[in-house]
C-alpha positions, 0 to 999 in steps of 0.5 A: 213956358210950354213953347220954350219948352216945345223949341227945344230950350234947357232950362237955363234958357226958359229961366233967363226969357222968363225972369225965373230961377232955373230950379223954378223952371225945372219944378214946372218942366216936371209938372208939365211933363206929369201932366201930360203923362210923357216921360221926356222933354221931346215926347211933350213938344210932340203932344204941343205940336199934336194938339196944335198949341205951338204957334210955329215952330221957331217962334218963341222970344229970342233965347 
């Protein structure tokens, strides 16, 4: 989910990759973004690329 989230994909895209329902997937998008102390979407796929947790921007499943 971390590096949907990091490519950039709404929520509506993480759920359909994953099999989830989109408001499971916005419960988790706000966990992630608590967690990683970041107010937005952008400033948590900054912190995945900063830590070097992406394998390659561009590499998730097909959305």
């Amino acid at each position: 989910m971390l590096e949907l989230l990091a490519d950039g994909a709404s929520n509506a895209e993480i759920a359909g990759v994953l099999g989830m329902r989109e408001s499971t997937v916005k419960a988790h998008v706000s966990r992630i973004l608590a967690a990683l102390e970041v107010g937005n979407r952008v400033q948590a796929a900054l912190c995945v690329r900063d830590a070097g947790l992406h394998g390659g921007w561009g590499t998730s499943p097909e959305i």
